[in-house]
C-alpha positions as CSV (number, residue, x, y, z in Angstrom):
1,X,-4.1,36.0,40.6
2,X,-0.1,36.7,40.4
3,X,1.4,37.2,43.7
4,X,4.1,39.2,43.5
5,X,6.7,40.0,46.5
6,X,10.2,41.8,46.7
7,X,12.6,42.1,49.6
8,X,16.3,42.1,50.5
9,X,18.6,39.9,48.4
10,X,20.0,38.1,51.5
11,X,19.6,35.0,53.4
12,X,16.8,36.3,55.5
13,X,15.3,37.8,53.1
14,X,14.5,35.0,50.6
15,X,13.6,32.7,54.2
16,X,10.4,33.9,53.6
17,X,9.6,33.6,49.6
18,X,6.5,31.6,48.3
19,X,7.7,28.0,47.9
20,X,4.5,26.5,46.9
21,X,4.4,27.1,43.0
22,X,7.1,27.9,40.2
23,X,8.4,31.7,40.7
24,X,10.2,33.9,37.9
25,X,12.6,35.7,39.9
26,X,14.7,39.1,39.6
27,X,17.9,40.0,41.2
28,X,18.3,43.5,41.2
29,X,21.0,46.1,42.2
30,X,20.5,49.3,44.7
31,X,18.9,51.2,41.9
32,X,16.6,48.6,40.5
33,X,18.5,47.4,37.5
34,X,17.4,43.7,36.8
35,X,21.6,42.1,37.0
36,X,20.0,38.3,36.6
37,X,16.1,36.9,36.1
38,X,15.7,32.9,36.2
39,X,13.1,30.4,37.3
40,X,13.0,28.5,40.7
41,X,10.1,25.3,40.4
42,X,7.7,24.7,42.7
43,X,9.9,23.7,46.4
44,X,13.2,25.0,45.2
45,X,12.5,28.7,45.8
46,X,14.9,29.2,48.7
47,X,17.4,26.5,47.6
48,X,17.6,28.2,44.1
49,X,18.2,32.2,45.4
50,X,20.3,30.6,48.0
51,X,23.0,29.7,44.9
52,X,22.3,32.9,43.5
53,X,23.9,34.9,46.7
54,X,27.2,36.4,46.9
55,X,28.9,33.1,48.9
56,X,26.8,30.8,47.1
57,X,28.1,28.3,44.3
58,X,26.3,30.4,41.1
59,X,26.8,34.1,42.4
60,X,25.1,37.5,41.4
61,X,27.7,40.3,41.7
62,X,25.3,43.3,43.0
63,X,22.4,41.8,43.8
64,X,20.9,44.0,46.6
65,X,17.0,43.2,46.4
66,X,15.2,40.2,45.0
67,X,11.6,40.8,43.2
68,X,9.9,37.0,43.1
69,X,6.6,36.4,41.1
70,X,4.7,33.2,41.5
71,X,3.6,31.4,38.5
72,X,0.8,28.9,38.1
73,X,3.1,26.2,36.0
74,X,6.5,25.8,34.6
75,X,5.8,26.1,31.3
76,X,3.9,29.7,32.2
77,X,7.3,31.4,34.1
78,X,9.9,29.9,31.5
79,X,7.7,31.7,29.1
80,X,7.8,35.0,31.3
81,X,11.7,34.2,32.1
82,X,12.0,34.5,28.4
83,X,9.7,37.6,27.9
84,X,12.0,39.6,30.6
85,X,15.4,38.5,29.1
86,X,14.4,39.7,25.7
87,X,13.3,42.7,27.1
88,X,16.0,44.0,30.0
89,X,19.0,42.5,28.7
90,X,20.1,41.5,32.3
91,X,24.1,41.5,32.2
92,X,24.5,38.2,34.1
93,X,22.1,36.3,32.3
94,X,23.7,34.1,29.5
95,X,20.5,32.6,28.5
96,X,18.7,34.6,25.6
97,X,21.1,37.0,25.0
């Protein structure tokens, strides 16, 4: 079963993301454009959007909603990091393009 979960692209709203198993995650703008998708492992969820926030050290410019889906192992969301990449062309992403 994939869980999937979206919410605001803030500090309180990636508090609550799953933090027990690898996540592919999607920063999006207000009109649901995928800007960045990336992988978090299993107990770096919230460190790993954390960076990812305007005053954090590896920004998203636009991000206004985050869309997180849990993955059952590593190997399974850097595969579906890859599928998404190849397929939405997120701007900020420099990997696979």
């Amino acid at each position: 079963m994939v869980k999937k979960k979206s919410g605001n692209f803030t500090n309180a709203g990636i508090e609550s993301s799953a933090k027990d198993k690898p996540v592919v995650y999607k920063i999006e703008d207000e009109s649901g454009k995928d800007l960045y998708t990336g992988v978090a492992k299993r107990g770096r969820v919230e460190e790993r959007l954390k960076e990812r926030l305007p005053d954090g050290p590896d920004p998203i410019r636009g991000g206004k909603k985050v869309t997180i889906t849990q993955k059952a192992g590593i190997d399974e969301a850097l595969k579906s990091e890859a599928r998404i990449i190849k397929r939405e062309r997120p701007p900020q992403n420099k990997k696979g393009k």
